[in-house]
NUKERO-918674 format. One record per residue: x, y, z of N, C-alpha, C, O in turn. Coordinates in steps of 0.001 Angstrom, whole numbers, padded with zeros to 6 digits, always signed. Each point is the difference from the previous one (the first is absolute). Example, Ala and Ser with C-alpha at 12.3 -4.5 7.8 and 13.67 -1.06 7.14 Angstrom:
BEGIN
+013190-005690+007800-000890+001190+000000+000900+001200+000000+001036-000019+000665;-001386+001069-001385+000820+001190+000060-000770+001090+000730+000509+001108+000169;
***
This chain:
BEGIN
+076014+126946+132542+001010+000379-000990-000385+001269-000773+000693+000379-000944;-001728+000241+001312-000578+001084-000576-000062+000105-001814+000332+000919-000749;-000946-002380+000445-000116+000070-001651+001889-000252-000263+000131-000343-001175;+000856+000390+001671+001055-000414-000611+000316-001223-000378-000064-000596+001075;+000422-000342-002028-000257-001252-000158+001981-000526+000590+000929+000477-000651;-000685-001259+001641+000732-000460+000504+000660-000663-000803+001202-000048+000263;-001581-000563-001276+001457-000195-001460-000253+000164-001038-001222-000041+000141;+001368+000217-001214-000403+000986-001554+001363-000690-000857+001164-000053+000398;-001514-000256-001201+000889-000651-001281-000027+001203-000636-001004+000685+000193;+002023-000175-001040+000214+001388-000652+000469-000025-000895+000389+001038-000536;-000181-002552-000150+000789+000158-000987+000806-001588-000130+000760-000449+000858;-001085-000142-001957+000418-001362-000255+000306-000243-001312-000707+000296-000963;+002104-001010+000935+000712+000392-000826+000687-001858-000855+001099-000528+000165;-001896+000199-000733+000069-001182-000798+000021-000082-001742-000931+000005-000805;+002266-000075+000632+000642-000006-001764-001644-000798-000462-000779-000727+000616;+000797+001342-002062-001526-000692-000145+000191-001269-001388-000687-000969-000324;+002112+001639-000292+000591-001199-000678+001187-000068+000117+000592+000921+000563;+000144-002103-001091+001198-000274+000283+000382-001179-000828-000582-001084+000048;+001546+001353-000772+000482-001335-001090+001087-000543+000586+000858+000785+000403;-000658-002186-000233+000592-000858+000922+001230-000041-000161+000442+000057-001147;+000074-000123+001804+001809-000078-000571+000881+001112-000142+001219+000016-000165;-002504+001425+000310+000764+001382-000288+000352+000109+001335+001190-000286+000135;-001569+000493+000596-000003+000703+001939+000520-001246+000863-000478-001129+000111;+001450+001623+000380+000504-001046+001328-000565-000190+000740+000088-001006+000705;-001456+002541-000492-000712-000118+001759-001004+000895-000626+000254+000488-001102;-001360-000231+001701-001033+000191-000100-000356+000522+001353+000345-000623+001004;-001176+001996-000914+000189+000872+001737-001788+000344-000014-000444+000953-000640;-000493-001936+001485-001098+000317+000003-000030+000947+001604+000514-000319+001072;-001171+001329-001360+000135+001265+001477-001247-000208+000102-000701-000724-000707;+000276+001650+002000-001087+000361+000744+000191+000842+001193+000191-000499+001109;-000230+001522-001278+000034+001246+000637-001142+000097+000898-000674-000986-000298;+000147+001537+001113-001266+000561+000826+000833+001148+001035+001122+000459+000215;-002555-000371+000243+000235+001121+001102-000676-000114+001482-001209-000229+000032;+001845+000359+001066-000614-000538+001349-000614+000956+000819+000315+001190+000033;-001069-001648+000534-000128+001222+001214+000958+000013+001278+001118-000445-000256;-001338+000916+001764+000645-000596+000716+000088-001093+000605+001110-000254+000468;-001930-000495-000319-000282-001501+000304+000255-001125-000782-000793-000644-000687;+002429+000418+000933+000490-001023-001151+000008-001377+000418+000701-000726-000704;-001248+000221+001589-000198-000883+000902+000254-001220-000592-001087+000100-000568;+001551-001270+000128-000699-001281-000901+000427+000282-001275-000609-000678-000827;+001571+001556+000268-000155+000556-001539+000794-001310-000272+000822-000587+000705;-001466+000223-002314+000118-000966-001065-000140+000064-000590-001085+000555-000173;+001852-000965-001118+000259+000299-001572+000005-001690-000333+000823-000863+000303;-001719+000810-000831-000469-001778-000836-000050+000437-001751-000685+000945-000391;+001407-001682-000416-000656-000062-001776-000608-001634+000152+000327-001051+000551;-001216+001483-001253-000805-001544-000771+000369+000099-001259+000272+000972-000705;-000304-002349+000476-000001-000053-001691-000997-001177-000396+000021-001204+000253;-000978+002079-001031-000848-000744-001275-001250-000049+001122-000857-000782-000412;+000553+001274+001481-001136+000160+000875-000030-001298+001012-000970-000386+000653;+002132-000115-000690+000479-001027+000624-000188-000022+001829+000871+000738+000461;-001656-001300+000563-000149-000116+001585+001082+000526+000083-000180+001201+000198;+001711-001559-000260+001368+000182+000965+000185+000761-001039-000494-000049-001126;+001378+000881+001682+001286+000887-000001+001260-000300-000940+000250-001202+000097;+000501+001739-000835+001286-000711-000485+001213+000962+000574+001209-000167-000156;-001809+001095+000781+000915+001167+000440-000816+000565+001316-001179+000354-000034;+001824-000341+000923-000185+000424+001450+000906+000893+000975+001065-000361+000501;-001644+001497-000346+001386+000712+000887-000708+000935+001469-000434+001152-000012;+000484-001745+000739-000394+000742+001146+000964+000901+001025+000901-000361+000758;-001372+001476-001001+000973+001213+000582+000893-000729+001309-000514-000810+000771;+001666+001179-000706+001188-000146+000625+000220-001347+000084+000621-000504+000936;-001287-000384-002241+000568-001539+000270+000661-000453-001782-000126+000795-000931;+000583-001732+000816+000668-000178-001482-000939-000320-000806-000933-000656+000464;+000924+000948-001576-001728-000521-001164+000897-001372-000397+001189-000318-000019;-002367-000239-000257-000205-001149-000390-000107-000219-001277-000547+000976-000514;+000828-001870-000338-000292-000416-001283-000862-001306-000235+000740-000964+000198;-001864+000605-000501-000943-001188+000057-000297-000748-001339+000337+000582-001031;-000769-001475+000958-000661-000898-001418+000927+000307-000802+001217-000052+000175;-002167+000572-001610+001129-000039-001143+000852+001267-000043+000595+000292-001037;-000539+000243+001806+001255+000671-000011+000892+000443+001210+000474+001057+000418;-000476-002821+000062+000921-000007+001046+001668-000528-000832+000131-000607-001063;+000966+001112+002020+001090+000299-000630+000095+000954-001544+000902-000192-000814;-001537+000785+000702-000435+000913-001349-000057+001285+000428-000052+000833-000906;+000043-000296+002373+000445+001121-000117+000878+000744+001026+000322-000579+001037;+000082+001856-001291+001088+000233+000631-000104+000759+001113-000027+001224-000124;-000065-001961+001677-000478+000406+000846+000455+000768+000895-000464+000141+001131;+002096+000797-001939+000587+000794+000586-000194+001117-000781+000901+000831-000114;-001835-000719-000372-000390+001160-000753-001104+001013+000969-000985-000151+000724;+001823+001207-001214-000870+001193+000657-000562+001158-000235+000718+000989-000149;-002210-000888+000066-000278+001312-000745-000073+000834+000283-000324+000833-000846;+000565-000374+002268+000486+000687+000535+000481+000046+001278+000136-001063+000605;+000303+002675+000207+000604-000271+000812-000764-000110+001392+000327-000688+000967;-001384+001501-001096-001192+000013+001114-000097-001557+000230-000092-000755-000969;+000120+000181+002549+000197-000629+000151-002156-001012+000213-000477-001033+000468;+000030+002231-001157-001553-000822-000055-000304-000145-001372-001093-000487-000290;+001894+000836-000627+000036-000601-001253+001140-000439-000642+000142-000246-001197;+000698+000164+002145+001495-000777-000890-000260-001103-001003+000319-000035-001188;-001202-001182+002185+000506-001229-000916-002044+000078-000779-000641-001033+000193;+000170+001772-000671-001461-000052-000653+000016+000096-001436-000974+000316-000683;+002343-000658+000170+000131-000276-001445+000385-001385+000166+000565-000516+000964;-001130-000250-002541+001135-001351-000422+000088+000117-000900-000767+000271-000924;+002414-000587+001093+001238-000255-001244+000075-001867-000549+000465-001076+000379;-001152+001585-001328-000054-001194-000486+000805-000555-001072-000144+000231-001201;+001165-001123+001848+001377-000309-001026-000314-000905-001304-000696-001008+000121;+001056+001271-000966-000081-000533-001109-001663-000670-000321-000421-001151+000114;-000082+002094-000440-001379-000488-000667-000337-000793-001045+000679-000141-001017;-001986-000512+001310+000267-000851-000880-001655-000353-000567-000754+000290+000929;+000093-000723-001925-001267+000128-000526-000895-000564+001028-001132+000482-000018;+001400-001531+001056-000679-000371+000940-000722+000832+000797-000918-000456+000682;+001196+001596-000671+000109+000517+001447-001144+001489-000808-000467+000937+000648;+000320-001129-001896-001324+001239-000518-001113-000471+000665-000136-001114+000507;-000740+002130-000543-001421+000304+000843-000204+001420+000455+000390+001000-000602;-001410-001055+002357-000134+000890+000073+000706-000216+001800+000032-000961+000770;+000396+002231-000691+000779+000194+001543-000759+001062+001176-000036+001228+000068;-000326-001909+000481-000726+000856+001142+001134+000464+001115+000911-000780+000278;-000979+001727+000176+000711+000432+000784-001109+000495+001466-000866+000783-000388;+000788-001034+001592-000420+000179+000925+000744+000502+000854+001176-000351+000099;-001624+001098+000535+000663+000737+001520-001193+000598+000946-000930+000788-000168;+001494-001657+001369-000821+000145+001182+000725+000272+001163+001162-000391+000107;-001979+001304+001172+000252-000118+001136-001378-000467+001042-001167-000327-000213;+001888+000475+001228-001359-000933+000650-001451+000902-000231-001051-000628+000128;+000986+002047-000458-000981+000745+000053-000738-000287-001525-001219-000149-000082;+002005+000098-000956-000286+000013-001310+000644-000495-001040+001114-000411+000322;-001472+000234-001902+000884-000919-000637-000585+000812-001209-001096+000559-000026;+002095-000603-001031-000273+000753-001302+000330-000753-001152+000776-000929+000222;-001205+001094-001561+000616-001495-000679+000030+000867-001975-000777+000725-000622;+001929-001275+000368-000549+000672-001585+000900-001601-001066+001021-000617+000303;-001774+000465-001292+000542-000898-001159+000573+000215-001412-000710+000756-000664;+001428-001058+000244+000722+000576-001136+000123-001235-000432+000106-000900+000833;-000094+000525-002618+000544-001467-000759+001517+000488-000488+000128+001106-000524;+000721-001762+000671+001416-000710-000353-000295-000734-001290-000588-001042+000289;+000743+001153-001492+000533-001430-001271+001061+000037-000105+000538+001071+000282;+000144-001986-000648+001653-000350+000127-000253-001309-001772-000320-001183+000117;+000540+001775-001286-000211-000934-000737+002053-000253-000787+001154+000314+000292;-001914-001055-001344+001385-000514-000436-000006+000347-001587-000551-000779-000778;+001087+001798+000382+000412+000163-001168+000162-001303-001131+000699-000894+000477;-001074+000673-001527+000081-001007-000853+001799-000423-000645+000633+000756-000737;-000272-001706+001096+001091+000301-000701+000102-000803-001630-000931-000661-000461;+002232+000883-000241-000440-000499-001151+000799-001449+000098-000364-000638-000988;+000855+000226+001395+000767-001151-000034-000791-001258+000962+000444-000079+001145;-001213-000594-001391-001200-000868+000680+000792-000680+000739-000049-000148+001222;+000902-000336-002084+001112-001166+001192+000676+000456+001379+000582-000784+000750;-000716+001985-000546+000428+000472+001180-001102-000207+001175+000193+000039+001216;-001259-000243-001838-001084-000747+000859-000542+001450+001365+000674+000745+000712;-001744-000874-000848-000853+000981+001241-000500-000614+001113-000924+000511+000632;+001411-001517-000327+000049-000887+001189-001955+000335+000561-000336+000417+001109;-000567-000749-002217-001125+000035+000659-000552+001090-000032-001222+000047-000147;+002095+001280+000298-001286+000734+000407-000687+000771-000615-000736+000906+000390;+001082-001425-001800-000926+000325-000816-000303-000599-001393+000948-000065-000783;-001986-000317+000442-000270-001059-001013-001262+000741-000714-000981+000404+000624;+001185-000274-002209-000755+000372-000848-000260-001280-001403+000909-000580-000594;-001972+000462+000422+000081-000988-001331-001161+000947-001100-000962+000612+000464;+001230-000647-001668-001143+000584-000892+000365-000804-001413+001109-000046-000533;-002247-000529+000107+000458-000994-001371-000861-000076-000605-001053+000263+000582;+000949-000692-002216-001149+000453-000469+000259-000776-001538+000984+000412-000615;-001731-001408+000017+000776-000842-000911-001145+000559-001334-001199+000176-000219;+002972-000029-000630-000956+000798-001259+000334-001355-000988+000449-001034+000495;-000826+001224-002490+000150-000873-000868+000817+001155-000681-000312+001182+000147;+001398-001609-000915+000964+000508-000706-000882+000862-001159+000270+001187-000186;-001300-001830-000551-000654-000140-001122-000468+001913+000463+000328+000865-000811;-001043-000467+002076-000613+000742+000533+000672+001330-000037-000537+001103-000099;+002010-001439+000212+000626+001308+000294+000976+000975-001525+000112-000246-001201;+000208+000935+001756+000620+000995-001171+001673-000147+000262+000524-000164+001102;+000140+000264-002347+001441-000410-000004+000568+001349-000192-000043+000480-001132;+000603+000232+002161+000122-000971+001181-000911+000667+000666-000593+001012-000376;+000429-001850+001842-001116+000232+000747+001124+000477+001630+000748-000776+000596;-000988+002148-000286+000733+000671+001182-001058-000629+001284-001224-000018-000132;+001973-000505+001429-000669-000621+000938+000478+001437+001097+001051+000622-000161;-002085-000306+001261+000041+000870+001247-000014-000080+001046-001194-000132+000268;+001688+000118+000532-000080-000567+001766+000162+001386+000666+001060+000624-000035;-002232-000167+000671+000503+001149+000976-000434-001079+001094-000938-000790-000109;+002041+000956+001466-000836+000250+001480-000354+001257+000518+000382+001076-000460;-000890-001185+001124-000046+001649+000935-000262-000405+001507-000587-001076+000116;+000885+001684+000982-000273+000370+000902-000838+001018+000664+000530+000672+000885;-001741-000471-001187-000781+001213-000353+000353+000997+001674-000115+001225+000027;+000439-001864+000934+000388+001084+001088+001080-000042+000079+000231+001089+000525;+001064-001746-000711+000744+000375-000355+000806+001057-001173+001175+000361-000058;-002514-000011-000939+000506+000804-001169+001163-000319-000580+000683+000862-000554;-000204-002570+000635+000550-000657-000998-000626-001151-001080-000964-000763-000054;+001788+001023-000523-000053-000855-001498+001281-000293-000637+001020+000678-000118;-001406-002155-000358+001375-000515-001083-000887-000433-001329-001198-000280+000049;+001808+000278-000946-000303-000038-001335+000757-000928-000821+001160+000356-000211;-001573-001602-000374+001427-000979-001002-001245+000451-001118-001065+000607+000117;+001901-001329-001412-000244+000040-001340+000375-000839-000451+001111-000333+000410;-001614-000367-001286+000435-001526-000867-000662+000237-001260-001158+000418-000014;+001834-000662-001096-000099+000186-001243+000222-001570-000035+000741-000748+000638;-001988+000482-001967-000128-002087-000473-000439+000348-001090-000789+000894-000306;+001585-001986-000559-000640-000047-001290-000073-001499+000018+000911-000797+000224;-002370+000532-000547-001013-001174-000407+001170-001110-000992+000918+000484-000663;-001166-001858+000736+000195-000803-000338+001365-000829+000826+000388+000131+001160;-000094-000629-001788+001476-001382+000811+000860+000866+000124+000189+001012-000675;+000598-001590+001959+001433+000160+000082+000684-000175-000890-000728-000510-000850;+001788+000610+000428+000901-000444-001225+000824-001073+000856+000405+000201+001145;-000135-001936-002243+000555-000964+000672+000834-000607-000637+000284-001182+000196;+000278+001994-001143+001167-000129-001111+001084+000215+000729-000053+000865+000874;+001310-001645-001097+001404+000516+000113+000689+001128-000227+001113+000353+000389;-002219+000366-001327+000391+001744-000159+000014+000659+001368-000672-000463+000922;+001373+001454-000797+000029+001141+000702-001247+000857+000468-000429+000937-000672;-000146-001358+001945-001665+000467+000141-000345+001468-000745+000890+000787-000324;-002328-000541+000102-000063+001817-000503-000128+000754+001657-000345-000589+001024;+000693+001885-001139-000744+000797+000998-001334-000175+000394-000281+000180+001185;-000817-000587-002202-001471-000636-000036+000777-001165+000902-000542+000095+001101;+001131-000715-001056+000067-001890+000686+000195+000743+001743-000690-000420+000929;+001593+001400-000768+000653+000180+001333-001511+001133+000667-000231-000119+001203;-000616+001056-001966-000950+000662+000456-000664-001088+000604-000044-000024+001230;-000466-000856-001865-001575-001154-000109+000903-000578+001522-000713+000008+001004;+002010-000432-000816+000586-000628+001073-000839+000772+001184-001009-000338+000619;+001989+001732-000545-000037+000818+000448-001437-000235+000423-000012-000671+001032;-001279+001001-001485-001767+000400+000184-000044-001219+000896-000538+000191+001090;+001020-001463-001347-000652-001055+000525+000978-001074+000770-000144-001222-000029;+000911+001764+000550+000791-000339+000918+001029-001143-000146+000682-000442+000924;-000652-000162-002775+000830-000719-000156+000965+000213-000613+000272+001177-000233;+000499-002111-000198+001633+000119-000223+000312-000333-001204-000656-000924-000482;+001675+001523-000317-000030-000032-001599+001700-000771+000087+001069+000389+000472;-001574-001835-001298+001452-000465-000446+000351+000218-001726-000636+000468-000945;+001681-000934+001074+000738+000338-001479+001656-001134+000228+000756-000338+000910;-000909+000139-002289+001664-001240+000193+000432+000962-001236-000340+000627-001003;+001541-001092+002050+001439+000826-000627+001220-001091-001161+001019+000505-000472;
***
């Protein structure tokens, strides 16, 4: 082959974040370059360094979709028109947090095989309404029990998350002022509906 390497990855092309629910599809590529001996050529992705394949396409035959992202992608997709790299992208329909990690992309012919890895996160934005529920896939708890006596009236409470590779963050604020609920038939104070508010309960009042 005179020092020419018979397949060469040139360029791999995997979103490195992605917030769930924004993108219908998701387009992981892999480009290379051949010599003349295309003999055996194959385009395989792994995911998470996984033995098998979840994506398989061997020149002039239909790619395949495997494991967890079988029926997940769109196997009439084409990245181009050259018919030795048409189907060496996957379109991956509707993404979803399962499916973050890292994606290897391989391509071989019978002479040689070339390989490059890129990570995918696919996270889920916080929403503010809890009851809409995050079906799992993501669970945070942080709690921390103070004495009324301890704190300053009023006493401002802070919650950041962050996503430190994602370069997101959400931020709440809760303002409490120390002592009882009010349990009079009066009309609660703004103090009765804050203190609700901090601690997740519910302020009555009779009419």
């Amino acid at each position: 082959m005179d020092g020419l390497a018979a397949v060469k990855i040139i360029k791999i092309v995997v979103p490195e974040i992605i917030q769930y629910g924004v993108m219908d599809a998701v387009i992981l590529d892999c480009d290379y370059t051949l010599s003349n001996d295309t003999a055996g050529l194959m385009v395989k992705w792994f995911f998470r360094n996984k033995a098998r394949p979840v994506y398989q396409w061997i020149a002039t035959q239909k790619p395949q979709d495997m494991g967890i992202l079988r029926g997940r992608v769109d196997l009439s997709y084409r990245a181009s028109t050259d018919p030795l790299k048409m189907h060496r992208a996957m379109r991956i329909v509707k993404p979803n947090t399962d499916i973050s990690g890292d994606y290897t992309c391989v391509v071989s012919t019978f002479m040689e095989e070339d390989s490059r890895t890129k990570q995918m996160t696919i996270f889920e934005g916080v929403v503010q309404n809890l009851k809409q529920g995050l079906n799992g896939r993501y669970s945070a708890v942080a709690s921390v029990t103070l004495n009324d006596a301890d704190l300053p009236t009023p006493a401002e409470f802070i919650c950041t998350l962050r996503i430190s590779q994602a370069k997101y963050a959400v931020r709440k604020e809760a303002i409490y002022y120390p002592g009882p609920i009010s349990t009079t038939p009066e009309m609660p104070t703004a103090a009765d509906f804050q203190l609700a508010a901090a601690v997740g309960s519910k302020v009555y009042y009779q009419v």
